[in-house]
N, C-alpha and C positions, 0 to 999 in steps of 0.2 A: 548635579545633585550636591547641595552642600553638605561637609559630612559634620557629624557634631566632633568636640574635640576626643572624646575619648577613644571614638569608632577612629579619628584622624591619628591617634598616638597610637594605637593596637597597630595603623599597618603599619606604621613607623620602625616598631619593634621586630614585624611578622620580616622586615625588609631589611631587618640586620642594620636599622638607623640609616639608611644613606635608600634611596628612589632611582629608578630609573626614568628616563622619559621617554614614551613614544616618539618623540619627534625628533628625526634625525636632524640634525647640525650641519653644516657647511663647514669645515672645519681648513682655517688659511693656513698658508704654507708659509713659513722662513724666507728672508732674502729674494720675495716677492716687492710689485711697486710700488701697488695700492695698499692706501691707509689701512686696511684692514687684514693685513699679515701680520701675524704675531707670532707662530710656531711652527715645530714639526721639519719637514725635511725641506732645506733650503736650495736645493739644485732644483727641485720639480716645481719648472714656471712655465708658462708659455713661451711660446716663440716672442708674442706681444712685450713679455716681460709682465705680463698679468699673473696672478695667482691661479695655479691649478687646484681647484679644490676640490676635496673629497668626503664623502659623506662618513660620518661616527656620529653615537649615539652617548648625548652626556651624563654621566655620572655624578649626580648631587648629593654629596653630604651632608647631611643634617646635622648642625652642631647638636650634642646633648646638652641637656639641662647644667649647667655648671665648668663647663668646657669651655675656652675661647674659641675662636673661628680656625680651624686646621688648615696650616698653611700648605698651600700648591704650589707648584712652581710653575711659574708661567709658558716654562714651554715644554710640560708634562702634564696637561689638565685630564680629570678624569676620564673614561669613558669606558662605556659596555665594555666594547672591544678593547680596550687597552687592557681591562682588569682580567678578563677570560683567558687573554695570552699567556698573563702574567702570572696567574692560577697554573697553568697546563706550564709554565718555565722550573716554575716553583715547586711541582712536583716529581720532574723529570729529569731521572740522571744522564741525563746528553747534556749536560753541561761539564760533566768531571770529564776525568781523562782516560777514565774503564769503563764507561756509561753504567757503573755502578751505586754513583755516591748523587744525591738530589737535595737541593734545601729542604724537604719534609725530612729526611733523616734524622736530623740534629732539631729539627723545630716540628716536633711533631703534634700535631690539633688535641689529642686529648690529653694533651699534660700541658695544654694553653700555648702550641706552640713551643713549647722548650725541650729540655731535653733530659729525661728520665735517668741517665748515666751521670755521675760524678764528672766525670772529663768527656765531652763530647769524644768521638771517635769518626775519624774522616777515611777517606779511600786507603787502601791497604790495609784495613783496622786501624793506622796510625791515630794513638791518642794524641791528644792535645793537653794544653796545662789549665783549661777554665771550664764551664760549663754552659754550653747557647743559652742565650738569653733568651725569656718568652717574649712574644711578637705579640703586644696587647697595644693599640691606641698609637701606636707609633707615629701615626701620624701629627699628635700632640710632643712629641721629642724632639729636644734642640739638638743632642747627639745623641751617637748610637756605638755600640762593644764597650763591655765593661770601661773601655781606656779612654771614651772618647775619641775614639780615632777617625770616626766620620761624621760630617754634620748633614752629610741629609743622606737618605734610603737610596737614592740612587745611586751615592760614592759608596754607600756600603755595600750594595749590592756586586760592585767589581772586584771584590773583597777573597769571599769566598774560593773562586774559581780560579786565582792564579795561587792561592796558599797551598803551600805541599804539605801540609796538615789535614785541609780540607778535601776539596777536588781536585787541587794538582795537574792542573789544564791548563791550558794557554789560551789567549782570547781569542789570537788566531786561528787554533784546530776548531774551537766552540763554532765562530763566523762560517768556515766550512761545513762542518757538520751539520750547521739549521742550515746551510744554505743549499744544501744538497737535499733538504727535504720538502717535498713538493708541500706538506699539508702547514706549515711553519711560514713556507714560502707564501702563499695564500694566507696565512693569519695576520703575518707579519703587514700584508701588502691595504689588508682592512682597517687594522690598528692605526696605521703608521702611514701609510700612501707607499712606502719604501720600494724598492727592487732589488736591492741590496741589503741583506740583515747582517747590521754592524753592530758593537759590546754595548753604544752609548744606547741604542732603542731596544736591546733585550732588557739595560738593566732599569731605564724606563719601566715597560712593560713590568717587570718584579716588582716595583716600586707603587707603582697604582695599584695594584691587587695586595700590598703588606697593607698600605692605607685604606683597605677595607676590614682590616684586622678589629673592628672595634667590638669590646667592651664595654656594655653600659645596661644589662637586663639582669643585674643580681640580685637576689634578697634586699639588699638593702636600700639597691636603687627604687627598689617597689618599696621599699618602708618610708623611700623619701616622696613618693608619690601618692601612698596614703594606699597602697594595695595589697600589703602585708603590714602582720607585725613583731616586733623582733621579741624575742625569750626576755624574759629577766637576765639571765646570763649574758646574751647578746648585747641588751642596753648597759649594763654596768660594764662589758668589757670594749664598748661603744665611748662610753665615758672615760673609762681608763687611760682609752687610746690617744684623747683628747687633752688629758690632764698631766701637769706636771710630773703626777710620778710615774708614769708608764713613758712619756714624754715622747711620745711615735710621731705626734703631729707634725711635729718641726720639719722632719724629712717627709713624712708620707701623708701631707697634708693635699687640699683643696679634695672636690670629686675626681682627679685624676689618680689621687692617691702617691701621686709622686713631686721631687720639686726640680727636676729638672735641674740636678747639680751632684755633683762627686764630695765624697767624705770618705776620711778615715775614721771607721767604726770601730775600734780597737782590736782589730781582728788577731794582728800581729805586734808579736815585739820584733825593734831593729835587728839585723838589717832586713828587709823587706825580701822577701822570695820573687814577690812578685812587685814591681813598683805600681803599676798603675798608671792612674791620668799622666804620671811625669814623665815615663818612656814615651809620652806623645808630646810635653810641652815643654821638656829639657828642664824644667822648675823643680830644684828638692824639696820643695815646700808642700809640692805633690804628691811626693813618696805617699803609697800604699792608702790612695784615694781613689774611689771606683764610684760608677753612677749608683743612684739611690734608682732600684728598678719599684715600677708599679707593686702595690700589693694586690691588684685584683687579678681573681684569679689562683691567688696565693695557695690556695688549697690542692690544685692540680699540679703547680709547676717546683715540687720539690727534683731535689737535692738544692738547698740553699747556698749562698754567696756566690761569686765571681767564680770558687773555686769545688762549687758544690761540697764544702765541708760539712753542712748538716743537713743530713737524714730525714729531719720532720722538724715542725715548729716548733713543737717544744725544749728543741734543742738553742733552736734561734731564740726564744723566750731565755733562755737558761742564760743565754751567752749575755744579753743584757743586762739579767738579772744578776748578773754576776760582775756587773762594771767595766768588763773588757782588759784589755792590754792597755798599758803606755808606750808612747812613742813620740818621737817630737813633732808631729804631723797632726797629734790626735785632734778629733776635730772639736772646736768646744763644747758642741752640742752632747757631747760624752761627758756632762758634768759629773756625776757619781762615780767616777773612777774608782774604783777599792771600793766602797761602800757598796757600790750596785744598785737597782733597783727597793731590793726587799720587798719584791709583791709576794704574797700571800699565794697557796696552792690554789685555793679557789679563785683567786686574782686572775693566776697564769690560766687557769681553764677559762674561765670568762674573755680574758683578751682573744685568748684563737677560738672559741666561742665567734666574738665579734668580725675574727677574721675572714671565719668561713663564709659569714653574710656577703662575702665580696665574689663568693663564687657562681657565675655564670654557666647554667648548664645550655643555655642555645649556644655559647659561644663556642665551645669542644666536641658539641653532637653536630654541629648544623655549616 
């Protein structure tokens, strides 16, 4: 039945932007002889020296409207079963080291993913010095932790679990632990063909289920599609957002909302408490430069910055508006230093007015 386009965009949306496909996949093994090895676990071959393959079911992402194509990593491709694993990883404290502490904790779904507390808090209650990041689109990100400190989801994902901040585990006790559990054992074995569940194919598995994390059914994404329409408030704080003197775009520009680059937004005067991207790339020229996180969503994922210093937007609005800090790092795009913004009260309402339009409620309920 051919469907018309709109009946085709409703399941699109109904399906969280990414499809399933009835049709299982043959899916080739690593270190296989034939041409058609490309992934996955490279010890399981035939006696022939042929590929052992095993059936999964693939997972197809649907770029959105204004999005580039989200990159895969060739020998992590999506699938059912990959993301389901990854779901049930991600929610379960059998990765920490008191089967207490789980990535939902710090990244929890109705605050988009992030984490409601000023300083995240890891096993033993131990605070930390920043606040989790929300998990929006991730799959459009060149890196990830405020620092930079990982370039793809799956190095971050080994991340968590040996920090004594966080989970405070070892990767060793984690590999016993799932491997001692018959139902893991079985998931793992569908996922992955594996017999052995080792750190590199759990943090796989996390990693395909973040890149289902998407973002893209908010107010305004329907305003760009001609399904809703935004307030007068909305549209002038729409424009604001856009124009020189509110001057957002620069950083939280395209439909991602973000550019995929670190600044110092004059958070701090010298010396810097926290350095930032430069404690990863040894450059002073770094000091006190952090990722430009997505605004979508913005509305769920307060306590703001790196270090959750403000409360609500309007404090973030204030801190702009106000020109920031100097520092010798500052980034230029911080033109108005001293002077500030100067938006007007009804200005600063209209802009988070605007912002709220980026809030997604399939994506915190569903």
């Amino acid at each position: 039945m051919k469907m018309t386009k709109v009946s085709r965009y409703s399941l699109l949306v109904t399906l969280f932007f990414f499809t399933f496909s009835c049709k299982k996949d043959l899916a080739p093994l690593s270190g296989c002889t034939d041409n058609l090895a490309t992934n996955y676990n490279p010890n399981a071959i035939n006696d022939d020296g042929s590929c052992n393959y095993f059936s999964t079911t693939p997972l197809i992402i649907q770029t959105p409207n204004g999005f580039p194509n989200m990159k895969i990593p060739s020998n992590n491709p999506m699938t059912v079963e990959g993301v389901a694993l990854g779901e049930k990883l991600f929610k379960d404290p059998i990765l920490s080291g008191d089967n207490t502490q789980a990535c939902i904790n710090c990244h929890q779904q109705s605050f988009a993913f992030s984490d409601p507390n000023q300083f995240s808090i890891g096993i033993n209650n131990t605070m930390g010095s920043r606040n989790a990041s929300a998990l929006i689109n991730l799959g459009w990100n060149n890196n990830f932790n405020w620092d930079g400190s990982s370039s793809s989801l799956e190095e971050q994902a080994f991340e968590p679990v040996i920090n004594p901040l966080e989970m405070h585990n070892t990767w060793q006790n984690v590999e016993y632990k799932l491997n001692s559990n018959t139902e893991y054992a079985q998931l793992f074995k569908e996922a992955f063909n594996i017999d052995y569940i080792d750190s590199t194919h759990v943090v796989m598995a996390i990693a395909q289920f973040e890149r289902t994390l998407i973002s893209v059914n908010s107010k305004f994404d329907k305003y760009l599609r001609g399904e809703a329409n935004l307030t007068p408030s909305e549209l002038n704080g729409y424009a604001l957002f856009n124009s020189e003197k509110a001057d957002c775009f620069h950083c939280h520009g395209t439909q991602m909302f973000m550019d995929n680059s670190f600044h110092n937004n004059g958070l701090d005067l010298e010396p810097f408490l926290d350095l930032g991207l430069s404690k990863i790339t040894g450059n002073a020229f770094d000091n006190g430069k952090f990722k430009t996180p997505t605004l979508r969503n913005i509305e769920f994922s307060a306590p703001y910055m790196h270090d959750g210093r403000f409360a609500n937007l309007e404090e973030v609005i204030e801190h702009y508006n106000s020109g920031g800090n100097f520092s010798s790092t500052i980034d230029p795009l911080m033109k108005k230093l001293g002077g500030g913004l100067q938006l007007t009260n009804q200005e600063k309402q209209d802009l988070i007015a605007f912002l709220k339009t980026l809030s997604d409620d399939n994506f915190i309920n569903k």
